[in-house]
C-alpha positions, 0 to 999 in steps of 0.5 A, a space after each residue: 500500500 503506498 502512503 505519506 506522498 511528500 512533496 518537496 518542491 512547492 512549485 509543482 503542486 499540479 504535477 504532484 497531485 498527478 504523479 500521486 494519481 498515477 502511483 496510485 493506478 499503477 496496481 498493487 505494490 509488494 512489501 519490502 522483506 528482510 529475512 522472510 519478514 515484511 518490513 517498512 521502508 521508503 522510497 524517493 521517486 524523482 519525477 521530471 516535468 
C-alpha cells in the first residue's frame, strides 16, 4: 500500500497531485522483506516535468 506522498518542491503542486494519481493506478505494490519478514521502508521517486 503506498502512503505519506511528500512533496518537496512547492512549485509543482499540479504535477504532484498527478504523479500521486498515477502511483496510485499503477496496481498493487509488494512489501519490502528482510529475512522472510515484511518490513517498512521508503522510497524517493524523482519525477521530471
Amino acid at each position: 500500500m503506498l502512503s505519506d506522498f511528500r512533496l518537496l518542491d512547492r512549485t509543482v503542486v499540479q504535477k504532484f497531485d498527478e504523479a500521486v494519481r498515477v502511483l496510485k493506478l499503477s496496481g498493487p505494490w509488494f512489501p519490502a522483506i528482510q529475512h522472510g519478514y515484511c518490513v517498512k521502508a521508503y522510497y524517493r521517486q524523482t519525477f521530471r516535468f
